[in-house]
N, C-alpha and C positions, 0 to 999 in steps of 0.2 A: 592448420591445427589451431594458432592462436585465434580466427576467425570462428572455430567452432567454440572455444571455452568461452572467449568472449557474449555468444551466446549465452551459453547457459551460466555464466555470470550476471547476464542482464536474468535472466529468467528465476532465480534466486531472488535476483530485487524484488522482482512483479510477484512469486510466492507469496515475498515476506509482505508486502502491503498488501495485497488479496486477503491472507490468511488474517491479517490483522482488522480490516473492515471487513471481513464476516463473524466479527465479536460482535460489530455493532448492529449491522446489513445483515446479516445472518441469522445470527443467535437473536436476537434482540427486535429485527423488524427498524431499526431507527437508520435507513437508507440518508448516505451522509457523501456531499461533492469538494469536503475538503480535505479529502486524503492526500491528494498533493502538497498540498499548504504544510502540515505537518509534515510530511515527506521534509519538505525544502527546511522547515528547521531542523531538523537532527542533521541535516548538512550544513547548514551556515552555522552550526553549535560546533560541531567538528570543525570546519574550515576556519571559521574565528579564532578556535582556542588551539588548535595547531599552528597557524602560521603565524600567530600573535603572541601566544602566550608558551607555544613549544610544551601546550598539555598535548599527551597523548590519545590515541583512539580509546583507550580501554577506559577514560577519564571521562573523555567527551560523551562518550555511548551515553552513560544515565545521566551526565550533566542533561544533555539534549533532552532525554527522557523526562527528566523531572520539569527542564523550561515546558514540552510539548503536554505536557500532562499537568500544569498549571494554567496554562493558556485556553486548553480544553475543558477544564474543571468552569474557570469563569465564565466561558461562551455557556456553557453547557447549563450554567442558574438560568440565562434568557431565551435559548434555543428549545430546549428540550421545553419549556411549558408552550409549545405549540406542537403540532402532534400533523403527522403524514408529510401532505406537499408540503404544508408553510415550514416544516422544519427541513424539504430538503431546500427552498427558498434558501432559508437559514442560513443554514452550511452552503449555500453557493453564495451567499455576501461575504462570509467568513473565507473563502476561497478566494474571493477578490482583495478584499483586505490584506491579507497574509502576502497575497501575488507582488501589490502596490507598493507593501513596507519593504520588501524584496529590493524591487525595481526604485524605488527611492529615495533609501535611505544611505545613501550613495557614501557617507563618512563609513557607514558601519557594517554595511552589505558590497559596495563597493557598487552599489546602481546597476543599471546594465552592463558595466563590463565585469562584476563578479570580481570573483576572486579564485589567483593561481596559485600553482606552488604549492600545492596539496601536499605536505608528505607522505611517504609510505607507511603502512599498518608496520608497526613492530610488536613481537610475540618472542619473549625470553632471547632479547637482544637482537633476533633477525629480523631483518627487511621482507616483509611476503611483499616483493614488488615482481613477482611471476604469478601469472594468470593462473597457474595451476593450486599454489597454495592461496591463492587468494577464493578460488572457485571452492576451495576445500573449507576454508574461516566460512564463507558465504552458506555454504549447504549444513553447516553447522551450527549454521542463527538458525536456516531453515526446521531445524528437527528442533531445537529447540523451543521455537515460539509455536511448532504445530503441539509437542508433548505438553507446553502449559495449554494452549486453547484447547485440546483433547480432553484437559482435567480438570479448565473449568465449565466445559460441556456436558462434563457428566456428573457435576456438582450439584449440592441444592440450589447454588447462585444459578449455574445454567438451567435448570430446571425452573427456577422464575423469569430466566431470560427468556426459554423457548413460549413458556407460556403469557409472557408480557406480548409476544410476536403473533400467537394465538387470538390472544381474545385480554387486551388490557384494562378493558372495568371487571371482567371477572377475579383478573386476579387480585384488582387492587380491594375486590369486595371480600376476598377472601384472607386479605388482614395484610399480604404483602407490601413492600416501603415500591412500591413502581418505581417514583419517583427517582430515588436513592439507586433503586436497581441501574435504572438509565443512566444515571451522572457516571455511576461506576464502568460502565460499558463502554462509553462514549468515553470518557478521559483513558480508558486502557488503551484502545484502541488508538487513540494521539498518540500514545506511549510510545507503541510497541510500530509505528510506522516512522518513528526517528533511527529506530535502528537502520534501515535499508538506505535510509539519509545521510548517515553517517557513513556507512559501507562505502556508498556512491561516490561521495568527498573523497574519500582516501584514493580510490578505486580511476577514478578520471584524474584525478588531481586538480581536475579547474571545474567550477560552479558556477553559472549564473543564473537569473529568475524564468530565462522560459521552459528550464525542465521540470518546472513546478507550477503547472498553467491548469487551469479549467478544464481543456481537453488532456491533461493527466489524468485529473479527479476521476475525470469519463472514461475515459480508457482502463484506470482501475476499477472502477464497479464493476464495466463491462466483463471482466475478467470472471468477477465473484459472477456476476450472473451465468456467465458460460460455462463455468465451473457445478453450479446449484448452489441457492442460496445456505447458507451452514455447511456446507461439504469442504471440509479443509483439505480432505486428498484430492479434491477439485478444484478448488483455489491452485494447486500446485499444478495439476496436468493442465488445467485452462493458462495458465501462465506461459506453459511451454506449449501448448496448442499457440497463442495469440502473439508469442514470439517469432515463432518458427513457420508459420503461415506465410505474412508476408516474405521473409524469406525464401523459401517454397515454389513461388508464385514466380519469382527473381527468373528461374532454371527453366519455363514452360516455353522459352523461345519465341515468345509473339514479337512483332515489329519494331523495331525501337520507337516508331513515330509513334505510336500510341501505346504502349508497353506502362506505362505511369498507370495510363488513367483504366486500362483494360483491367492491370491488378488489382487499384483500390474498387472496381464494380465487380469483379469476381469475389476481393475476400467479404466487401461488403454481404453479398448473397449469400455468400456461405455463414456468416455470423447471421444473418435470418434467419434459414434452414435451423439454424443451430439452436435458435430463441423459440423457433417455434416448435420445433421436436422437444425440447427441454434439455437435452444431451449432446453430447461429441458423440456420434456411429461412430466405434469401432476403438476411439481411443478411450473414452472416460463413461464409467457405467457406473457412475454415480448418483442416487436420484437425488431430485434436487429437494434439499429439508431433509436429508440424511446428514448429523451430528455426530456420530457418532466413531465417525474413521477421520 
């Protein structure tokens, strides 16, 4: 049982950063490879000011938010005035970057051996250190960050987001700030991916920089794209598709001698199949550039 909550504990995370880069990736068109980067601050925000400072989770959450959403704000004056590949370029130096100061700054990150000793979340003096109220806090950012992205999808803000993703000299001919649109989009989204960072922190209780790697980044676009680009009840089922897959895979009994490699070329195929149908058959019938749920 604790091997299944654990589960869908991780699957909660991967919601909450999917849901979060299809503000940008989705609504907006601005496909971005430093979602983990951000990731990894709203944990080492949480993990510093808890085991240092004895601030709490409910403290650290916007602390994180506000460092992740300042740090995005600045990338975002030099990133964003370059537009497609060179900006997702962009965001993968910014990925490196972010990875490096992680992995180096060994006084203050604690370097590669991180940092332990994570407290537990407390909420009106209890300890949620059971997977079961912890899985419950978790699915409860979940709905929360899908009811703001839902409301500003059907805003006039998202209504220049979907059309910046459309056709962007139209809309900037037709009087809108583009520009300003994007910065807004892009630093939310830093934001709103510290949370699932901060979760993490509490949740493992030890943190170091390879959970926050390049092949994160990629692993969560992968999600948003398996899901449909702006489909946020797809962000959620692509999250527990791309969870519970390789799991799945665990149970089919092939050999042990090649059981590894047999899995990763199975699930590999089926994440083709899936890119190129546009859908999940049978689990998520979502299209994809559907906003709207």
């Amino acid at each position: 049982m604790d091997y299944i909550l654990h589960l869908l504990i991780l699957i909660a995370f991967y919601a909450l950063l999917a849901q979060s880069l299809n503000l940008s990736a989705g609504f907006t068109g601005l496909i971005s490879l430093a979602q983990a980067g951000f990731y990894g601050i709203g944990a080492y925000c949480a993990a510093l000011l808890s085991t240092r400072y004895g601030v709490s989770f409910w403290l650290s959450v916007p602390v994180g938010m506000l460092i992740g959403g300042l740090i995005a704000l600045l990338i975002s004056f030099i990133a964003l005035r370059t537009v497609e590949d060179y900006f997702i370029i962009c965001t993968m130096g910014i990925q490196v970057i972010l990875f490096s100061l992680m992995n180096n700054l060994s006084g203050l990150t604690g370097g590669p051996l991180g940092i332990s000793g994570i407290p537990a979340i407390r909420l009106f003096g209890v300890e949620l250190d059971g997977k079961v109220s912890f899985l419950l806090l978790s699915l409860c950012f979940v709905i929360v960050v899908w009811f703001l992205l839902r409301n500003i999808s059907r805003s006039g803000f998202g209504r220049i987001l979907r059309a910046i993703r459309e056709d962007e000299i139209y809309t900037q001919s037709i009087g809108k700030n583009v520009y300003q649109a994007k910065v807004i989009s892009f630093t939310l989204t830093a934001m709103l991916a510290t949370i699932p960072g901060a979760l993490y922190a509490h949740y493992i209780t030890y943190i170091d920089p390879t959970t926050f790697t390049m092949e994160e980044s990629i692993f969560i676009l992968s999600i948003v794209i398996v899901g449909g680009m702006g489909s946020l009840l797809g962000s959620i089922g692509a999250a527990a598709f791309m969870i519970l897959l390789p799991e799945g895979l665990r149970f089919l009994g092939m050999p042990h001698e090649v059981a590894g490699n047999l899995r990763e070329i199975i699930y590999g195929l089926i994440l083709i199949i899936i890119v190129m149908t546009g859908r999940l058959q049978g689990l998520l019938l979502w299209k994809r550039g559907r906003i709207n749920k």
